[in-house]
ROFI-980027 format. One record per atom (N, C-alpha, C): atom name; z, y, x; residue number from 1. Coordinates in pm, whole numbers, plus 32768, in hexadecimal, padded with zeros to 4 digits. Layout:
N
CA/Z/Y/X/NUM
...
END
This chain:
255
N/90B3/C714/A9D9/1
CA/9037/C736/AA20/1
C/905B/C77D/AAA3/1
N/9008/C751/AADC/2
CA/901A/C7A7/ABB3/2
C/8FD8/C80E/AB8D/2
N/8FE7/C858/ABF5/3
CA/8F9E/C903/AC04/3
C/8F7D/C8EA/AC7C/3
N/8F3D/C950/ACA9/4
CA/8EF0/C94E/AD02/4
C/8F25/C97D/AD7F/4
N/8EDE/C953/AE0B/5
CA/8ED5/C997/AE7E/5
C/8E76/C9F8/AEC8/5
N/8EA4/CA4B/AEE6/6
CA/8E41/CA93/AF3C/6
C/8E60/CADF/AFD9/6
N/8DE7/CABB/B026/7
CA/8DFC/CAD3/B0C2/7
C/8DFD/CB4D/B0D9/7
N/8E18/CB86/B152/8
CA/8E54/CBFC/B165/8
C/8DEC/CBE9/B204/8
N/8E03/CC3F/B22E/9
CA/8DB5/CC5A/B2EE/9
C/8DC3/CC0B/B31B/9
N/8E38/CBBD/B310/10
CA/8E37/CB52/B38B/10
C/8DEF/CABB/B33C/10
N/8E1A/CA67/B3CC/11
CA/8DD5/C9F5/B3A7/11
C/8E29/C990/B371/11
N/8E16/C9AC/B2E3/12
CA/8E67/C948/B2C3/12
C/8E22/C8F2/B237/12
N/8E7E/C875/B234/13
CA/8E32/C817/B1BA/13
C/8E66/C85F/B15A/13
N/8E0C/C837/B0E1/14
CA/8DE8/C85F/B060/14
C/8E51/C804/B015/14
N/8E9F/C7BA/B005/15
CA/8ED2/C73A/AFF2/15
C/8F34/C747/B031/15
N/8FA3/C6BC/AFE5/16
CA/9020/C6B2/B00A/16
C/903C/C636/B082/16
N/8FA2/C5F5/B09B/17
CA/8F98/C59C/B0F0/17
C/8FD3/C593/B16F/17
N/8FBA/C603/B1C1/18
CA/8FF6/C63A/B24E/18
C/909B/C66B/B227/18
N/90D8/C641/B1D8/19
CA/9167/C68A/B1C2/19
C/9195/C610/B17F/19
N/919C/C59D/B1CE/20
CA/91EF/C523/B167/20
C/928D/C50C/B1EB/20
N/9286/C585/B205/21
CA/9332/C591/B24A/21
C/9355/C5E7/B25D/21
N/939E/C630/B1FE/22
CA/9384/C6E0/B1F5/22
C/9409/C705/B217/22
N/944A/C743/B25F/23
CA/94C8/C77F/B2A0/23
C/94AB/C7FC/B256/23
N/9535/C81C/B215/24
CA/952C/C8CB/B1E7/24
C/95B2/C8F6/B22A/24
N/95B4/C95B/B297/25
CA/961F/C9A2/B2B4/25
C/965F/C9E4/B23D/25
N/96FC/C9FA/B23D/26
CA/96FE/CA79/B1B0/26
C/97A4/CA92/B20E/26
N/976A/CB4C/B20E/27
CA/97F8/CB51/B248/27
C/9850/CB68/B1D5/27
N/9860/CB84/B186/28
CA/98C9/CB65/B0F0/28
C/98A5/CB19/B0A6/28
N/9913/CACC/B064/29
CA/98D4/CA85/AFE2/29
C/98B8/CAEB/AF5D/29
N/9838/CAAB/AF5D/30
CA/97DF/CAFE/AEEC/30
C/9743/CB36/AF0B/30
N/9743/CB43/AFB1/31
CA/96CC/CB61/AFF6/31
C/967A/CB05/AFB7/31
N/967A/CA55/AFCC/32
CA/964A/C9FC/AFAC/32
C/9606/CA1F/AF31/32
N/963C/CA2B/AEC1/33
CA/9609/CA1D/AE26/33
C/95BA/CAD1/AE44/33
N/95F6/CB3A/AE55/34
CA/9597/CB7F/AE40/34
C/952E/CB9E/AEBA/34
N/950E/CB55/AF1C/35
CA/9493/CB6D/AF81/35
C/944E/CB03/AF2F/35
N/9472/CA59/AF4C/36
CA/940F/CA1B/AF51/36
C/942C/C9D4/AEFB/36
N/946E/C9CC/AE68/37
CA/9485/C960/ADE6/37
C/93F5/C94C/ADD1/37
N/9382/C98E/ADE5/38
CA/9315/C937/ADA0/38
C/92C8/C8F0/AE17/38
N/92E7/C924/AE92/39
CA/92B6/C8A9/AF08/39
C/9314/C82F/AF18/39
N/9371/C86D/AEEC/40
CA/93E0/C7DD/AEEB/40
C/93BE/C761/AE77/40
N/937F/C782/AE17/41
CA/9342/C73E/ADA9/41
C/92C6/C715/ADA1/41
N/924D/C743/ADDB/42
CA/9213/C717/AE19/42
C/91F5/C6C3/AE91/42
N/9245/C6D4/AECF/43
CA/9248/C65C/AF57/43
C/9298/C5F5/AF18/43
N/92F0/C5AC/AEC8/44
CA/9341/C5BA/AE68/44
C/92D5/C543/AE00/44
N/9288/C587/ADE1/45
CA/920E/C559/AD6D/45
C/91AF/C4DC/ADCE/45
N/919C/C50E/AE5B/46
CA/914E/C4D7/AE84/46
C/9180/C45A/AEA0/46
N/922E/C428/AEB8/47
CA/9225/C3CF/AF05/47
C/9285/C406/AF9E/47
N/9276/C4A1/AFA0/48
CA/92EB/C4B8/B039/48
C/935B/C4BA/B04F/48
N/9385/C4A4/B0AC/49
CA/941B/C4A4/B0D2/49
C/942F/C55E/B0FD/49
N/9490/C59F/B0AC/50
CA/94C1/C610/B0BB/50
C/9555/C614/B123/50
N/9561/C658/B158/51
CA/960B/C68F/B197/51
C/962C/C6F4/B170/51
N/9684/C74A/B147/52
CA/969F/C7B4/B173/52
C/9722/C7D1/B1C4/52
N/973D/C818/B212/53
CA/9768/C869/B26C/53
C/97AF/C8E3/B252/53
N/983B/C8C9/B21A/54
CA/9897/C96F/B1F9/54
C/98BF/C969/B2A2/54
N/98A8/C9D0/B2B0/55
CA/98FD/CA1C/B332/55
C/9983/CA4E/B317/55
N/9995/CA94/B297/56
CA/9A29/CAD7/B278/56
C/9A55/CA86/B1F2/56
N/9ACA/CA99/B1CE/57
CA/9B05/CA93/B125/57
C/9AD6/CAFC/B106/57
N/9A9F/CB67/B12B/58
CA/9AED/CC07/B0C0/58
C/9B2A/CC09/B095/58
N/9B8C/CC1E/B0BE/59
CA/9BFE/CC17/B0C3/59
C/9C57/CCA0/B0BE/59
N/9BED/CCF7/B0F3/60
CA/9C25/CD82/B101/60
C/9BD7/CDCF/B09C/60
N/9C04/CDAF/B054/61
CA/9BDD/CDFC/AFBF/61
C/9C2D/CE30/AF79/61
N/9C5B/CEBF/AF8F/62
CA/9CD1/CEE4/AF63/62
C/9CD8/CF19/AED5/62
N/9C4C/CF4E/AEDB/63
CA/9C48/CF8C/AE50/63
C/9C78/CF45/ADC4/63
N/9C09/CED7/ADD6/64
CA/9C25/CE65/AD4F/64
C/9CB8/CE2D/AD71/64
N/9CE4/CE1C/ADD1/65
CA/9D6D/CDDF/ADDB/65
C/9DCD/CE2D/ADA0/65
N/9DA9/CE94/ADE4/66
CA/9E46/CF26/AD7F/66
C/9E2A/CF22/ACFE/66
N/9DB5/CF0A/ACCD/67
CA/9D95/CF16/AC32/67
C/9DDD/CEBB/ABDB/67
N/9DD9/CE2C/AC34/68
CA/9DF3/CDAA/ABF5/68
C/9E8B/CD8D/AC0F/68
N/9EBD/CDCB/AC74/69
CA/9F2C/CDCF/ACAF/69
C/9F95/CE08/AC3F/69
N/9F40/CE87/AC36/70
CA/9F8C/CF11/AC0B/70
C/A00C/CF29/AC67/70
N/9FCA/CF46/ACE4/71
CA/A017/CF7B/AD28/71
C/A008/CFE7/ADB2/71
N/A010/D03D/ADD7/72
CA/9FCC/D081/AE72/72
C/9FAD/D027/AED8/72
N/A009/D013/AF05/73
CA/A02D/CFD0/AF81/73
C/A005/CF2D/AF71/73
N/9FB3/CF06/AFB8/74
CA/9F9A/CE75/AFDA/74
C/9FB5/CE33/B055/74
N/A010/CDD0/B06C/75
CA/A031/CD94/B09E/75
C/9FD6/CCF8/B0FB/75
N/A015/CCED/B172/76
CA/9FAD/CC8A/B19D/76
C/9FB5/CBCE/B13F/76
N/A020/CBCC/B101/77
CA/A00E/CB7F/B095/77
C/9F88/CB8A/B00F/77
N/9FB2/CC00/B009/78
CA/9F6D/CC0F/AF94/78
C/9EC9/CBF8/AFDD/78
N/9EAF/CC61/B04D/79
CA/9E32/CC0E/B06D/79
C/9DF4/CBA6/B09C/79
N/9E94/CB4D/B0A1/80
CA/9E2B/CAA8/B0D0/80
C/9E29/CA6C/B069/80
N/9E7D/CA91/AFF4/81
CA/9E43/CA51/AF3F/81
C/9DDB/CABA/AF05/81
N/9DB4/CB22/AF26/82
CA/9D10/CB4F/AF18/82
C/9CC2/CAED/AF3D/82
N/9CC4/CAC4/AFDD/83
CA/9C6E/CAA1/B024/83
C/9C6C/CA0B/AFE5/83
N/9CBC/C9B4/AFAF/84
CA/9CB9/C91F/AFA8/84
C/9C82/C93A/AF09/84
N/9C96/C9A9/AE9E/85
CA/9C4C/C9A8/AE3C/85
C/9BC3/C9C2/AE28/85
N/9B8D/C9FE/AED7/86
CA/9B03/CA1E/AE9D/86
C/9AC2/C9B3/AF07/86
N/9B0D/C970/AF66/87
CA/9ACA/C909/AF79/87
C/9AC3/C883/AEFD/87
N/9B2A/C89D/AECE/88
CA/9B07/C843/AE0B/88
C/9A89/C865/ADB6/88
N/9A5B/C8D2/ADA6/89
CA/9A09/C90E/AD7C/89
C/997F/C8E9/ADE3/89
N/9997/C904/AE2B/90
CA/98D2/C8FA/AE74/90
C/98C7/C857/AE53/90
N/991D/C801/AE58/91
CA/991F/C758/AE3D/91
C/9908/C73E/ADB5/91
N/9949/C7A3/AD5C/92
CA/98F6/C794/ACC0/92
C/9881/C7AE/ACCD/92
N/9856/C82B/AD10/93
CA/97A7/C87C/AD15/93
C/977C/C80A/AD47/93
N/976E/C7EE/ADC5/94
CA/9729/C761/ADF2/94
C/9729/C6EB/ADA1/94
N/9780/C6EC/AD3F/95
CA/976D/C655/AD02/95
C/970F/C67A/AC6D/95
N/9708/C6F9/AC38/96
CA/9696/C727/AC0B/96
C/9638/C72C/ABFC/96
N/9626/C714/ACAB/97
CA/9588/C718/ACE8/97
C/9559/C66A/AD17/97
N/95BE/C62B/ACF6/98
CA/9594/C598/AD21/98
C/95BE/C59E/ADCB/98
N/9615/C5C8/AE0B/99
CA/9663/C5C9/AE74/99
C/96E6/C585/AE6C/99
N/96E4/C4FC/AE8B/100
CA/9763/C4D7/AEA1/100
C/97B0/C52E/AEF8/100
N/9848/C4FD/AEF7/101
CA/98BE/C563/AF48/101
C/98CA/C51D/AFCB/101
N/987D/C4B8/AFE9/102
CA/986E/C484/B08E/102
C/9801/C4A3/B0BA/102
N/97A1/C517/B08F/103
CA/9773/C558/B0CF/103
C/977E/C5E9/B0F9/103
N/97D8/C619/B0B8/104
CA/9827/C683/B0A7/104
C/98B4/C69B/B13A/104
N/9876/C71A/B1A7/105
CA/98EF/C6E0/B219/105
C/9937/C779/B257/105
N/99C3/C790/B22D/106
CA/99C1/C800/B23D/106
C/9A1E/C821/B2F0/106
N/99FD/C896/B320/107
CA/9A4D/C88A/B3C4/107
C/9A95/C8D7/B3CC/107
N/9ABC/C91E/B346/108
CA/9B51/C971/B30F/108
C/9B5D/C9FB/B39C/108
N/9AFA/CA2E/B3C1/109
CA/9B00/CAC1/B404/109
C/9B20/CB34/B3BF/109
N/9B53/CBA3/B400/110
CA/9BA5/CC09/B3E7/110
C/9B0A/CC5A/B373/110
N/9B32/CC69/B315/111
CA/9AC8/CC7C/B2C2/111
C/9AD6/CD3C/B2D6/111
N/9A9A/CD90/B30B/112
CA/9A95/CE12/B31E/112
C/9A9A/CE25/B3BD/112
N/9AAC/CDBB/B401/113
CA/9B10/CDA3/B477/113
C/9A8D/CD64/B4D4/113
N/9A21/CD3D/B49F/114
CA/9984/CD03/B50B/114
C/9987/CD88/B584/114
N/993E/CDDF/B546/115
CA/992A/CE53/B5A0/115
C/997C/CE86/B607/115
N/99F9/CE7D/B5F3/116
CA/9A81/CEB3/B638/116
C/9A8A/CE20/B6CD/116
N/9A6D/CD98/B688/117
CA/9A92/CD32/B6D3/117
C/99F7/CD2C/B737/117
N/998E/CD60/B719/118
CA/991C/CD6E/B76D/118
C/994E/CDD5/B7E1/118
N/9960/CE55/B7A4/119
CA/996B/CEC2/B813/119
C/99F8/CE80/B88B/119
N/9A1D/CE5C/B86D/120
CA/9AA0/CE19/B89B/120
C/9A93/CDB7/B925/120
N/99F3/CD97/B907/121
CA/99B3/CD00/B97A/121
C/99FA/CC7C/B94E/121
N/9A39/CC74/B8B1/122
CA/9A07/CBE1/B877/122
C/99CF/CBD1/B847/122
N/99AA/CB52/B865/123
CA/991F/CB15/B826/123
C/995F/CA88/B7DC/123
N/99B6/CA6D/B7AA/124
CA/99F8/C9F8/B76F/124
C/99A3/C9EB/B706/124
N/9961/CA41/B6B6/125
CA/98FA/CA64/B678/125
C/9880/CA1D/B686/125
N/9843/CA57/B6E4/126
CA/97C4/CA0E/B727/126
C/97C8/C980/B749/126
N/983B/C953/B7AA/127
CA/9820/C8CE/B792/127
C/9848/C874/B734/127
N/98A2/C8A6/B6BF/128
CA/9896/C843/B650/128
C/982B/C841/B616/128
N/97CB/C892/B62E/129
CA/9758/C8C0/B5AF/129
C/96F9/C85F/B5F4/129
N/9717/C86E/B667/130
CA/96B2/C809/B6F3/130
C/96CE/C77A/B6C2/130
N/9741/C753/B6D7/131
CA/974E/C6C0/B6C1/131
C/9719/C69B/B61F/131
N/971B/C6D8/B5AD/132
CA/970E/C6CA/B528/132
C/9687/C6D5/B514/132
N/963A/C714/B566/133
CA/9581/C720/B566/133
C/955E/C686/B5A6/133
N/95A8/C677/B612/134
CA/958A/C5FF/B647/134
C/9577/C58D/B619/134
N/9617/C56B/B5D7/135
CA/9617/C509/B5B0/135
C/95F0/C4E1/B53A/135
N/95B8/C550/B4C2/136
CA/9542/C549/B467/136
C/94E2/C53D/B46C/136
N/9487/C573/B500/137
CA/9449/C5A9/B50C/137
C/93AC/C5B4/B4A9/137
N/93D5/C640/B48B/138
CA/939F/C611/B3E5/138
C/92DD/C64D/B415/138
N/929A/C642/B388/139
CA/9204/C664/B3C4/139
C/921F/C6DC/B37C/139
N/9269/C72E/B348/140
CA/9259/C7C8/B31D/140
C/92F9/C7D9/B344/140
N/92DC/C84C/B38A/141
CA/9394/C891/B38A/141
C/937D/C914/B349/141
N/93E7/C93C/B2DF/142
CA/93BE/C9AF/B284/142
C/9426/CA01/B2DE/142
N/9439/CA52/B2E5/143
CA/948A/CACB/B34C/143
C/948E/CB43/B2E0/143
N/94F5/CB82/B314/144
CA/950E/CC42/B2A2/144
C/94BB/CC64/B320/144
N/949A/CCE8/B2EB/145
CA/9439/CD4A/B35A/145
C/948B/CD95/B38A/145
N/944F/CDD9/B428/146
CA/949A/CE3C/B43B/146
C/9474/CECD/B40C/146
N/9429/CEC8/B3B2/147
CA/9424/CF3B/B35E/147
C/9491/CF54/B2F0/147
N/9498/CEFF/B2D2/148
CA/9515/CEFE/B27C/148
C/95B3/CF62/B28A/148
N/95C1/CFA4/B24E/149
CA/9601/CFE8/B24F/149
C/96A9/CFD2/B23E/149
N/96CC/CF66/B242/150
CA/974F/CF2F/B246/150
C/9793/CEDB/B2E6/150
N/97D0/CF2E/B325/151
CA/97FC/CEF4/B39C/151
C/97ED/CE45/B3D8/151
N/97FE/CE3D/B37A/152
CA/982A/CD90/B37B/152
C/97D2/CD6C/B387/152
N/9767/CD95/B319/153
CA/96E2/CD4E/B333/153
C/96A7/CD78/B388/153
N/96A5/CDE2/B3F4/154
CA/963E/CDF8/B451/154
C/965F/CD9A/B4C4/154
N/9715/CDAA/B4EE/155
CA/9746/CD72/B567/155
C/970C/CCE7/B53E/155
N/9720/CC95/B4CB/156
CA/9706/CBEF/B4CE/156
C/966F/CBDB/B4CB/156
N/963B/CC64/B4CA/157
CA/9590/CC52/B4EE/157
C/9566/CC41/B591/157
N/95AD/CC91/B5CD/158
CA/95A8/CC98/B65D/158
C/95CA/CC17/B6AA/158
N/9668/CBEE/B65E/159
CA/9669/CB6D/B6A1/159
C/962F/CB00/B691/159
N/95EB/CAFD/B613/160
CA/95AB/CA75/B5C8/160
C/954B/CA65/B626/160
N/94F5/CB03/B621/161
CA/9468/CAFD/B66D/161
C/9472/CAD5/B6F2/161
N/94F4/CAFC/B742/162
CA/94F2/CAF6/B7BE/162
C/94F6/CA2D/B803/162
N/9539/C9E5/B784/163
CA/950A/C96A/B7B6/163
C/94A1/C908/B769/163
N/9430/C980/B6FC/164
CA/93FF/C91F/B6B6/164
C/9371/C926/B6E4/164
N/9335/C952/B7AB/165
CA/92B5/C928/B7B3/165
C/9290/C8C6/B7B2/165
N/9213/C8AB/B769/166
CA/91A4/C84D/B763/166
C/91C0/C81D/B6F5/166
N/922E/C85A/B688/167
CA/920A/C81E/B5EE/167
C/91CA/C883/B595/167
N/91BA/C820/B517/168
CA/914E/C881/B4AE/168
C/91E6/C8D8/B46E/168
N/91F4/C975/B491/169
CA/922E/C9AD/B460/169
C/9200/CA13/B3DE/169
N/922F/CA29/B364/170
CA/9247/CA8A/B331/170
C/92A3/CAFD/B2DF/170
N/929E/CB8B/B2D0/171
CA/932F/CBAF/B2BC/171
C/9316/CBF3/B201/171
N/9376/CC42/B226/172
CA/9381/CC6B/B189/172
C/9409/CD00/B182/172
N/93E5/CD45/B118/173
CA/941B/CDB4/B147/173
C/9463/CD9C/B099/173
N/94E6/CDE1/B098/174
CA/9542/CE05/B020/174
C/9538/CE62/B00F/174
N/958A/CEB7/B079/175
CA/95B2/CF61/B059/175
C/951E/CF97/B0B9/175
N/9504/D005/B059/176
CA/949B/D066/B097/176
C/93F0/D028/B083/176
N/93CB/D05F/B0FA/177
CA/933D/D020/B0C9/177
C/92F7/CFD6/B140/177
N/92AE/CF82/B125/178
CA/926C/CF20/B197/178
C/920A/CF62/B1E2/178
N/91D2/CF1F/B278/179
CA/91A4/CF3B/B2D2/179
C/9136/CF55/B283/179
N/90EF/CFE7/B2B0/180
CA/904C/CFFD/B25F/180
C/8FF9/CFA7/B2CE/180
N/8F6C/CF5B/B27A/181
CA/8F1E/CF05/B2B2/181
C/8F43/CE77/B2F4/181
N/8FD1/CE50/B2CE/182
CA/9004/CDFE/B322/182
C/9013/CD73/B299/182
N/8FC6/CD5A/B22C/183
CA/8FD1/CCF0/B1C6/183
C/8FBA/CC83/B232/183
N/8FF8/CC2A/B210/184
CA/8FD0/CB79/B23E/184
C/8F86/CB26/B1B8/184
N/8FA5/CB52/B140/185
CA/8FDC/CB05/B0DC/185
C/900B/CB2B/B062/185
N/8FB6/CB26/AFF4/186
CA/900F/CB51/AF58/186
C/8FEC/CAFB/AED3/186
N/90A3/CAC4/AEA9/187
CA/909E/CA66/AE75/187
C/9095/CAB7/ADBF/187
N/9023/CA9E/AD72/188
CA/9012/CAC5/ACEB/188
C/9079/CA67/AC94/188
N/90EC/CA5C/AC72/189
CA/9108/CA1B/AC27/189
C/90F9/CA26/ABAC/189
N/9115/C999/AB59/190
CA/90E1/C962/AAE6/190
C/9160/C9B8/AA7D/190
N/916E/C9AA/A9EC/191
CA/91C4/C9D4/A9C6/191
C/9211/C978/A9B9/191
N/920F/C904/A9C5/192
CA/927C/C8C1/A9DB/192
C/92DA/C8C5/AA5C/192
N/927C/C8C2/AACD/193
CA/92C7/C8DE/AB3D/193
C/92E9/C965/AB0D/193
N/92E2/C9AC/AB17/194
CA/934B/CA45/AADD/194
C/93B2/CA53/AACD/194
N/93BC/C9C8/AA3F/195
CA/9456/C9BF/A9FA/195
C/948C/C9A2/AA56/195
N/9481/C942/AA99/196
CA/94CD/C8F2/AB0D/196
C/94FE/C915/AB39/196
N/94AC/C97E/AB79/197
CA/94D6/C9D0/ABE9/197
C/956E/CA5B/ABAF/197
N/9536/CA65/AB43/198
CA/9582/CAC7/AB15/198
C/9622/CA59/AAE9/198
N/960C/C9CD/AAA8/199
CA/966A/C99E/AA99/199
C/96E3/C99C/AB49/199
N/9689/C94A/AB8A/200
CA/96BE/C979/ABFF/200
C/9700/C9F7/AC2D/200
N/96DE/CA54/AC2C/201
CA/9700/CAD8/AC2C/201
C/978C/CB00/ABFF/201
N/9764/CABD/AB76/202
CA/97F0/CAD2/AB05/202
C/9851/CA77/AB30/202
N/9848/C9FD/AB7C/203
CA/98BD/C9B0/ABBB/203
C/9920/CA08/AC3B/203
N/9901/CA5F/AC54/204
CA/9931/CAC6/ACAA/204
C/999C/CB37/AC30/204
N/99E7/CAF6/AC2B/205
CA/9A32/CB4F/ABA9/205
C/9A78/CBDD/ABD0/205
N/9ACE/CBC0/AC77/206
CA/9B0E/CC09/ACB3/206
C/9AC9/CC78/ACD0/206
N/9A3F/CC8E/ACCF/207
CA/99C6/CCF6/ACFE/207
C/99B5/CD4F/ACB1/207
N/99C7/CCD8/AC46/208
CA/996D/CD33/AB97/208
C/99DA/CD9C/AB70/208
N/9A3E/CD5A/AB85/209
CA/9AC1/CDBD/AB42/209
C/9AAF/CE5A/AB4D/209
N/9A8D/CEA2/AB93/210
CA/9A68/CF44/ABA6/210
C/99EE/CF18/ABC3/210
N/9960/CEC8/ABEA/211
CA/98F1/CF09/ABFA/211
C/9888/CE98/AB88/211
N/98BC/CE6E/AAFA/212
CA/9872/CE1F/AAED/212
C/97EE/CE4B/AAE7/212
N/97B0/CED3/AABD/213
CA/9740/CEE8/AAB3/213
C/96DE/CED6/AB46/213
N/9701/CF2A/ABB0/214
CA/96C7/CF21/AC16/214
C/969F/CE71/AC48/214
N/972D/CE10/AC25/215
CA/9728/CD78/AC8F/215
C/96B9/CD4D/AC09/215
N/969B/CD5B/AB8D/216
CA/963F/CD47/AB4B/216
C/95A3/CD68/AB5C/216
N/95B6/CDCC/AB95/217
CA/953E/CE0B/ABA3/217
C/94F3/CDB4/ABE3/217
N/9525/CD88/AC4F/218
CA/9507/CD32/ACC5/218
C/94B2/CCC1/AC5E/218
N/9494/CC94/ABED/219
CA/948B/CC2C/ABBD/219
C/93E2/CC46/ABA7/219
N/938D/CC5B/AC14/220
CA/9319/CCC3/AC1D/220
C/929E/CC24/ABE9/220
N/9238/CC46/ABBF/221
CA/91CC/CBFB/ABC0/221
C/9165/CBEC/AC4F/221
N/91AE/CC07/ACDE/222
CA/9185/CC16/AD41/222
C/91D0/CC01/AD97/222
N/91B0/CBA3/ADEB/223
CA/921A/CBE0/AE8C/223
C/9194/CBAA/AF01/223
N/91E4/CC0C/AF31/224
CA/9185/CC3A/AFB2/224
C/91C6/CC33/B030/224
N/9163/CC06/B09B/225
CA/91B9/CBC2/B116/225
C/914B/CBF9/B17D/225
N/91A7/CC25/B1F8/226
CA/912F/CC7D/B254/226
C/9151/CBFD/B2E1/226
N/90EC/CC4C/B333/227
CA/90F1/CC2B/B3D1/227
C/9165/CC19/B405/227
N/9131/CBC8/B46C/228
CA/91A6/CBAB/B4C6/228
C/91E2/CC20/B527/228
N/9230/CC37/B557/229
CA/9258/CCF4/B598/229
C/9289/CCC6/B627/229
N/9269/CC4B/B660/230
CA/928A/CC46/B703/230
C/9282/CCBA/B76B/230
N/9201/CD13/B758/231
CA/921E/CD9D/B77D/231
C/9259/CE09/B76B/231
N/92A9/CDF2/B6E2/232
CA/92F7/CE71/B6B9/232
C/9397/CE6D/B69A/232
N/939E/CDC4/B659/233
CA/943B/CDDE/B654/233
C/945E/CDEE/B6D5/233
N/94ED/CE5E/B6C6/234
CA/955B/CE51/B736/234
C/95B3/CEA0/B71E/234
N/960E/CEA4/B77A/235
CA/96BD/CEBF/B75F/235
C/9664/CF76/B73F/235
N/96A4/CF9D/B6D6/236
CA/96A6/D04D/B6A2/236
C/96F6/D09E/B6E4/236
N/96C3/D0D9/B718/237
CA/970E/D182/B745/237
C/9777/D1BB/B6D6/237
N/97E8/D1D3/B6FF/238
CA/983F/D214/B6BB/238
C/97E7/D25E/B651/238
N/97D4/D2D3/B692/239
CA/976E/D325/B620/239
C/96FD/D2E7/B5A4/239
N/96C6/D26F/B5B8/240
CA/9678/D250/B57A/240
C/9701/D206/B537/240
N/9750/D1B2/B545/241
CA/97A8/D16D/B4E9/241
C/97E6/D1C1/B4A6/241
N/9810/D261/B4CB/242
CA/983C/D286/B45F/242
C/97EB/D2F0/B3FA/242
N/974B/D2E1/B42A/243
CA/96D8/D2F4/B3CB/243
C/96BD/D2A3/B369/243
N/96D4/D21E/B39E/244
CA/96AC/D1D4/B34E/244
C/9743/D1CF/B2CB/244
N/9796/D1A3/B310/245
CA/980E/D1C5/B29E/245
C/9821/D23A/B22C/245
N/97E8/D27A/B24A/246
CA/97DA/D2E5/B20D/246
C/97A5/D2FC/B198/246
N/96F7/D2BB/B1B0/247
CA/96AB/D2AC/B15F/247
C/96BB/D22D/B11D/247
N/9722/D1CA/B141/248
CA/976D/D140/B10F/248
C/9793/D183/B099/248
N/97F4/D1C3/B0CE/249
CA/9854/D210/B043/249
C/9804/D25F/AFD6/249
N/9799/D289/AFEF/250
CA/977F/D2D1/AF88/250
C/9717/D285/AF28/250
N/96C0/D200/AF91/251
CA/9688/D19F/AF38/251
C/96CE/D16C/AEE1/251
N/976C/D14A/AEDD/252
CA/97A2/D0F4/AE98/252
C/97D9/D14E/AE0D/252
N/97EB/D1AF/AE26/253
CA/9827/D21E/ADD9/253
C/979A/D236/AD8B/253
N/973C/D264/AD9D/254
CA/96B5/D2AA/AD5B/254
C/9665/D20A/AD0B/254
N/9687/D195/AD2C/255
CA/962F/D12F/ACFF/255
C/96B0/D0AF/AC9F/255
END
């Protein structure tokens, strides 16, 4: 059984009709299954063609690596077999969700490393994200917000937004909490979509290892998708990036 939709301030359809080419940015693998596994199944249900879009491996994940490692020190080996195992993993989650792996396209960026390569004046960033909107050019582009409290996701909000005028954009927040008054969109899922989503979830093995409760949690009877932020994303002030990091660390630790 489907669950339901419901509109938010803006103007948007009620239905999966206007979204039969849905681009989802995800700057790590795993964003995908826990922002949008039940819009991905729904567009999915209807009949749409999905993409998604890793920006990084995550690759720089040291924690679960020393765990699995059992060792301090990680090596740049060790993180390009992180990075090629959890790009294995988001290709199980997607095939979960009824996502073949040729729609699945990753552009292997410095995963911790967005923000640093913005302040810097590259944009190698921006225009891959440019050419990949293009040449999909899908009728929904899902984007992380720049509310979001994880570096990565704000910088790949800024650049996404910066070449995605005149499409139907919407974003989605992980860490912290979403723009107040800013809903586009909230998808009620069914309990079947749930499992899914949560099965998905659980294809991310490398995640679960120290946080399975929290990457579970994520397995919500809701996801919620706000406005488009053309007026607000942009490159962060030192100070606010290491506000926001801050309160990164203590979301992940407290949840």
């Amino acid at each position: 059984m489907t669950g339901e939709w419901a509109v938010g301030s803006g103007e948007w359809e009620t239905s999966v009709d206007g979204f039969e080419r849905t681009l989802i940015i995800a700057p790590h693998p795993d964003d995908e299954s826990i922002a949008a596994a039940g819009l991905i199944q729904r567009a999915i249900a209807a009949g749409g063609d999905v993409r998604v879009v890793f920006v990084t491996d995550g690759e720089n994940n040291p924690w679960p690596l020393r765990f699995l490692k059992k060792k301090p020190w990680i090596s740049d080996a060790d993180r390009a077999e992180w990075g090629a195992l959890r790009r294995m993993e988001s290709l199980r989650s997607l095939a979960a969700l009824g996502v073949p792996p040729s729609s699945a396209f990753f552009l292997g960026y410095p995963d911790t490393g967005l923000m640093r390569m913005a302040r810097a004046g590259d944009f190698r960033v921006r225009h891959t994200l440019a050419a990949a909107i293009d040449d999909f050019a899908p009728s929904l582009l899902v984007l992380p917000s720049s509310f979001d409290l994880h570096a990565d996701h704000r910088a790949i909000s800024w650049q996404a937004h910066a070449v995605s005028s005149g499409r139907k954009v919407a974003t989605y927040v992980i860490h912290g909490h979403a723009p107040h008054g800013g809903l586009a969109f909230r998808l009620d899922l069914s309990a079947a979509e749930i499992e899914r989503k949560r099965a998905a979830i659980e294809c991310h093995q490398s995640q679960l290892i120290l946080s399975r409760r929290r990457f579970l949690s994520y397995a919500k009877p809701v996801e919620e998708f706000y406005e488009a932020e053309f007026d607000v994303a942009g490159l962060d002030s030192r100070m606010h990036e290491w506000g926001c990091s801050l309160k990164h660390s203590l979301h992940v630790v407290t949840h």
